[in-house]
C-alpha positions as CSV (number, residue, x, y, z in Angstrom):
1,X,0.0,0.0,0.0
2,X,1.4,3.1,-1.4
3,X,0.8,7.3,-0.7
4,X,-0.7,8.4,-4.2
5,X,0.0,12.3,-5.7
6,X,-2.7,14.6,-5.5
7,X,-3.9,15.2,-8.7
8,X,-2.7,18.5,-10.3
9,X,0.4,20.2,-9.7
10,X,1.7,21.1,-6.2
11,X,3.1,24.4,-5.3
12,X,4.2,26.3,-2.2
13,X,6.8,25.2,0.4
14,X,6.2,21.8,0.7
15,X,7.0,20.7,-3.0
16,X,10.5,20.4,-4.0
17,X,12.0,23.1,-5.6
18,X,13.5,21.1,-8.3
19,X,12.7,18.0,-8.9
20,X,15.5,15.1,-9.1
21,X,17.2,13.3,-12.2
22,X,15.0,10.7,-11.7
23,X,11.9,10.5,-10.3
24,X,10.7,7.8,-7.4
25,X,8.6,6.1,-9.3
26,X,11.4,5.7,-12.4
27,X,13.4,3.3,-9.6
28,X,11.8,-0.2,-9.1
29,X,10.1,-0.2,-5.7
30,X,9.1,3.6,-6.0
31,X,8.7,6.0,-3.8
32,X,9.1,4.2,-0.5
33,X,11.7,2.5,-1.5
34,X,13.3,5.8,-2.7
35,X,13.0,6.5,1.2
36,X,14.1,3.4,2.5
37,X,17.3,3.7,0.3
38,X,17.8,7.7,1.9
39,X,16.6,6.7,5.9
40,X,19.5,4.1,5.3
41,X,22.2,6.1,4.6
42,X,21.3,9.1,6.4
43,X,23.4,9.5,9.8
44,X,20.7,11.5,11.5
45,X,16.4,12.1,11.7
46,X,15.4,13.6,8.2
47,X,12.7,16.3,8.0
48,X,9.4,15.5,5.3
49,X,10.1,18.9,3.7
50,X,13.9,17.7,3.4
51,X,13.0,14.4,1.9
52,X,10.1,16.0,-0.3
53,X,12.5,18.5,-1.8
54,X,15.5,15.7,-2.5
55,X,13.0,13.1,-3.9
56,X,10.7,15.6,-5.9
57,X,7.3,15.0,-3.8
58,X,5.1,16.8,-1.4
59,X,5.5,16.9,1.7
60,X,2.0,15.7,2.9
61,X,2.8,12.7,0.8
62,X,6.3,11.9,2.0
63,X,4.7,12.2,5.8
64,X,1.6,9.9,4.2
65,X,3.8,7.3,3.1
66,X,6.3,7.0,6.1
67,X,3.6,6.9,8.3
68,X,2.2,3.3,5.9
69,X,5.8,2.1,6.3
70,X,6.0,2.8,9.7
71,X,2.3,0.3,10.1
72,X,3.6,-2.6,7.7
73,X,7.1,-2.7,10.2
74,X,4.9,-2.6,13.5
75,X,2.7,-5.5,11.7
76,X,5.7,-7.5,10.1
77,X,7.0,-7.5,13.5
78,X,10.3,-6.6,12.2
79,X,13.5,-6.5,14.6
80,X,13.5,-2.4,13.4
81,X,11.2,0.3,13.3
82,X,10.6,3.7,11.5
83,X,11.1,5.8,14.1
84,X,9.3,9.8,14.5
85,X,10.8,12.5,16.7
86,X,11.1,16.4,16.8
87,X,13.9,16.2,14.8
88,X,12.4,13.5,12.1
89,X,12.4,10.2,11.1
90,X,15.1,7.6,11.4
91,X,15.6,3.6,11.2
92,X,16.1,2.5,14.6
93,X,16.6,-0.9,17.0
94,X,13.4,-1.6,18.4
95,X,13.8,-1.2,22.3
96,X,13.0,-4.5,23.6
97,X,16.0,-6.1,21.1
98,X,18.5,-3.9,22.9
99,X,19.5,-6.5,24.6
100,X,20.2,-8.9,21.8
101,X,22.0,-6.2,20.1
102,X,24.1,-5.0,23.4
103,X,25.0,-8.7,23.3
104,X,26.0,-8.5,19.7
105,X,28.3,-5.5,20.5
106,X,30.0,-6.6,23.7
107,X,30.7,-10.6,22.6
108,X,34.0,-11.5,22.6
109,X,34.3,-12.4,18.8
110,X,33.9,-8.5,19.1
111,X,35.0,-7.4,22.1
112,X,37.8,-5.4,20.3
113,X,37.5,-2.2,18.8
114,X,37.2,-2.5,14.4
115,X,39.7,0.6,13.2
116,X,36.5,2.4,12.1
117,X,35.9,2.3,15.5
118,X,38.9,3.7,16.9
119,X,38.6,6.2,13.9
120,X,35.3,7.4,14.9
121,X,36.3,7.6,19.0
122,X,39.7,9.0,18.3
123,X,37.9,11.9,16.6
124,X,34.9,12.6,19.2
125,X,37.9,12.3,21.6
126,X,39.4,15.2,20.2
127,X,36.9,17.3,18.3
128,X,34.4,16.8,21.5
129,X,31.5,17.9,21.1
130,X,31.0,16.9,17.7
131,X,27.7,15.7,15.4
132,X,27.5,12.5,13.5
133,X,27.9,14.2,10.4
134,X,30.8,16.2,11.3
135,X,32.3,12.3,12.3
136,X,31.6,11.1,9.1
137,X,33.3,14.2,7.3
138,X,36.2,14.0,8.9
139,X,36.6,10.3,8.6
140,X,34.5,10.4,4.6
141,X,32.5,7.6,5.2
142,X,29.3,7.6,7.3
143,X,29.9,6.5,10.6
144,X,26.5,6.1,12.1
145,X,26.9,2.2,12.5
146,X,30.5,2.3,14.5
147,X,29.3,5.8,17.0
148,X,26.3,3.1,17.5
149,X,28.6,0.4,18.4
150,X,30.6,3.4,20.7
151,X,27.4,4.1,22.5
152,X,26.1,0.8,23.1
153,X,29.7,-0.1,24.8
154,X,29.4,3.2,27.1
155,X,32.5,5.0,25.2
156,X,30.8,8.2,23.9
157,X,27.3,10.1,24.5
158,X,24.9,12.8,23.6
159,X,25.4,15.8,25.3
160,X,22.9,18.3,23.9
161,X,22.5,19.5,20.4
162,X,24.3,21.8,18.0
163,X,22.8,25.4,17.9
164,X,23.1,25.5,14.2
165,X,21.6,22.0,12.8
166,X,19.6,20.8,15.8
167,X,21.5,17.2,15.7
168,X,23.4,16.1,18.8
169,X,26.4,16.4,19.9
170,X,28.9,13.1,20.6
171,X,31.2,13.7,24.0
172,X,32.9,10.7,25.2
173,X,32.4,9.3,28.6
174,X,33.8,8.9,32.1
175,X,34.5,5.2,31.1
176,X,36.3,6.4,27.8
177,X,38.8,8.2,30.6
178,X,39.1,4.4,32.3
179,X,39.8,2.6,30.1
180,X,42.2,4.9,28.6
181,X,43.5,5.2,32.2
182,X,43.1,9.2,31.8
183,X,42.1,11.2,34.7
184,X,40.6,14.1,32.5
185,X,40.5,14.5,28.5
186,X,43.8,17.0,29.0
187,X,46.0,14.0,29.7
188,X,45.0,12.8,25.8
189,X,48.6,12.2,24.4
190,X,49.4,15.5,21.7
191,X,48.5,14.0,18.3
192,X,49.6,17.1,16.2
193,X,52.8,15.7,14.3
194,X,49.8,13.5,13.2
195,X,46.8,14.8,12.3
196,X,46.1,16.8,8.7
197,X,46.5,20.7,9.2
198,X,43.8,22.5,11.2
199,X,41.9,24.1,8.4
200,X,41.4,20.9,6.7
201,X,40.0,19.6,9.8
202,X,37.8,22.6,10.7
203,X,36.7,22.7,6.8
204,X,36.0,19.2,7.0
205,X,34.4,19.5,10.4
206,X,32.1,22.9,8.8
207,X,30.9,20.7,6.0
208,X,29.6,18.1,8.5
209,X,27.0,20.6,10.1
């Protein structure tokens, strides 16, 4: 079961302003799956009037059909659901499988930090606060599965949310000084003979937001 268009042309804020290459119902699977393809890349909540204007729709019908695809996941009984908050929609864990996917996180075949890990801490560590996106600028790659991974093991936080884009802010956590053996973050070891130059990392950082 699928939103359908109102019939005549849309105008006024909640159309896009111009409309894609292609449009969602050129791509097999249509609109939704045009929106099942953007939730899962996206590293933070996307607005309807975002996803209308990227995907060439209304607004009133992008909210129409995540709220269908939102039912048929509650009534599959899928492991995931199609989350709604203030600050939009998102694919998320459903609450009571946290445990199964805490246990996933913490096993011992992967009890050890990946690099993308260590990428993705070593850059909250030192760019705290900073927002999923800016992570995944600095790192160019989106990061939103390995911060989860960072959270789920008690290594980084939210603390708040950026003044500019609304989406939260990642701090690390008093366990992150543990088992670093770190009495405050001023005791992180100087990583400038290392790092790119600090333009490239505040441009990088600014492109995030």
């Amino acid at each position: 079961m699928t939103a359908t268009e109102p019939t005549g042309t849309a105008t006024g804020a909640s159309t896009a302003d111009t409309a894609p290459a292609r449009r969602a119902d050129d791509y097999e699977g249509g609109l939704r799956a045009c929106l099942e393809a953007v939730l899962m890349a996206a590293d933070e909540p996307q607005q309807e009037a975002d996803l209308a204007r990227v995907l060439g729709r209304s607004a009133a019908v992008i909210g129409e059909t995540l709220e269908l695809m939102r039912a048929d996941y509650d009534a599959e009984q899928r492991g995931f659901e199609l989350r709604r908050t203030a600050r939009g929609w998102q694919y998320a864990s459903r609450a009571e499988f946290e445990p199964v996917v805490a246990a996933f996180v913490t096993d011992g075949q992967t009890a050890r930090l990946s690099q993308a890990a260590m990428e993705a801490l070593a850059i909250i560590a030192y760019q705290q606060p900073v927002t999923r996106a800016q992570v995944a600028a600095i790192r160019g790659v989106n990061s939103d599965g390995v911060i989860r991974s960072l959270t789920v093991r008690g290594l980084v936080h939210e603390d708040g949310a950026d003044p500019e884009s609304r989406a939260a802010r990642l701090v690390t956590t008093e366990l992150f000084l543990d088992k670093m053996g770190l009495d405050s973050l001023a005791q992180l070891p100087e990583l400038a003979p290392f790092l790119p130059a600090a333009d490239a990392v505040a441009d990088a950082a600014a492109a995030g937001r």
